[in-house]
Phi, psi and omega in degrees: 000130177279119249175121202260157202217149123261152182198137165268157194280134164249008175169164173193131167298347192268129024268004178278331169215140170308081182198176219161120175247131228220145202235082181286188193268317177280310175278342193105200153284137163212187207212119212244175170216150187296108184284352174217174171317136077031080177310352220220141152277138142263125200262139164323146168096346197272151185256148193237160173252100195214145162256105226236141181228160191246087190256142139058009191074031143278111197257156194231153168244111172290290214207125152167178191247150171296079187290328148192168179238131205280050189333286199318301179338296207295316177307330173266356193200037215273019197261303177277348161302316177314329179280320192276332159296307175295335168305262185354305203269274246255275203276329173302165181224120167006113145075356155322079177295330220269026168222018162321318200274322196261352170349288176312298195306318170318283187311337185278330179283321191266012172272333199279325175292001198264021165255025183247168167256119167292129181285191224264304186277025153261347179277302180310322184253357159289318200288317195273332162318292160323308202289285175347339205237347198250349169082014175287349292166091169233171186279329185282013170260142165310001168270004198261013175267332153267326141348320211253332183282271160017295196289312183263009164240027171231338161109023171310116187207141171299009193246016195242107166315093153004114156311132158294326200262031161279153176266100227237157182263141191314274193338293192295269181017298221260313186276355154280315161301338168310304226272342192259274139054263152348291185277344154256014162258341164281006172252168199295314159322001189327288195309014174248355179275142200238316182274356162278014178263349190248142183320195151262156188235165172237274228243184149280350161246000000 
């Protein structure tokens, strides 16, 4: 059965393989394969209109289109589209629903936002947000107590839009950069993460 889908692009094999690993809106991470050639390059990061079909726990891509590729974002920025995309890939986990939806969503805001410049600390509470809406955060880890801090004296929350123009006192700054750090030094993949060797930016050069 064919099932109309969203999904952002989190990687692509292609041209070495029909294949595509996709952050859907609904299903979670999974991972599709082309049943024909590709009319299109899809560049990471583009969100698709697609119709997915489920064999045998394969899931295939029948037919679908392109609903937008984030330029703008990667133009005011693309060392942090690079970072949430790559969060995104590296901390989701395979066929996960239950943090699918507001993931997806995070990420849609912030491609709808991408002709603005984002400041150091809306990238840095965008960056701790993705892990909140990725379920990364539990009470039995030690983080969840600067989490919990974090949270109830900036009003963080996944159902709440990140104000742009905030402004964080240097100290929550220093303990937020602690904290992300922190969490991407505990997955077993550190050493493949690539966008975090780079400072935070206002712009893309």
């Amino acid at each position: 059965m064919d099932l109309p889908n969203y999904s952002i692009v989190l990687k692509n094999f292609y041209p070495n393989k029909q294949k595509l690993i996709l952050l859907d809106k609904n299903l979670g991470k999974i991972e599709c394969i082309f049943i024909s050639k590709p009319n299109h390059h899809i560049c990471t990061g583009t969100i698709l209109n697609y119709l997915l079909e489920e064999k045998s726990q394969i899931y295939k891509i029948t037919n679908y289109s392109i609903e937008y590729t984030p330029i703008l974002l990667a133009t005011q920025n693309i060392f942090f589209l690079h970072k949430i995309l790559e969060t995104t890939l590296f901390f989701s986990s395979f066929d996960s629903q239950e943090h699918s939806k507001h993931t997806f969503n995070l990420l849609c805001y912030l491609y709808h936002k991408g002709n603005l410049n984002f400041s150091i600390n809306f990238q840095q509470l965008s960056v701790l947000k993705l892990f909140l809406c990725l379920g990364i955060f539990h009470e039995e880890k030690n983080d969840w107590e600067d989490a919990q801090q974090i949270q109830s004296s900036l009003g963080l929350d996944k159902f709440v839009d990140i104000p742009l123009n905030i402004k964080l006192e240097l100290k929550t700054e220093l303990l937020i950069d602690k904290l992300i750090k922190k969490l991407l030094l505990e997955h077993p993949s550190y050493n493949y993460l690539k966008t975090f060797n780079f400072n935070w930016t206002n712009n893309a050069i």
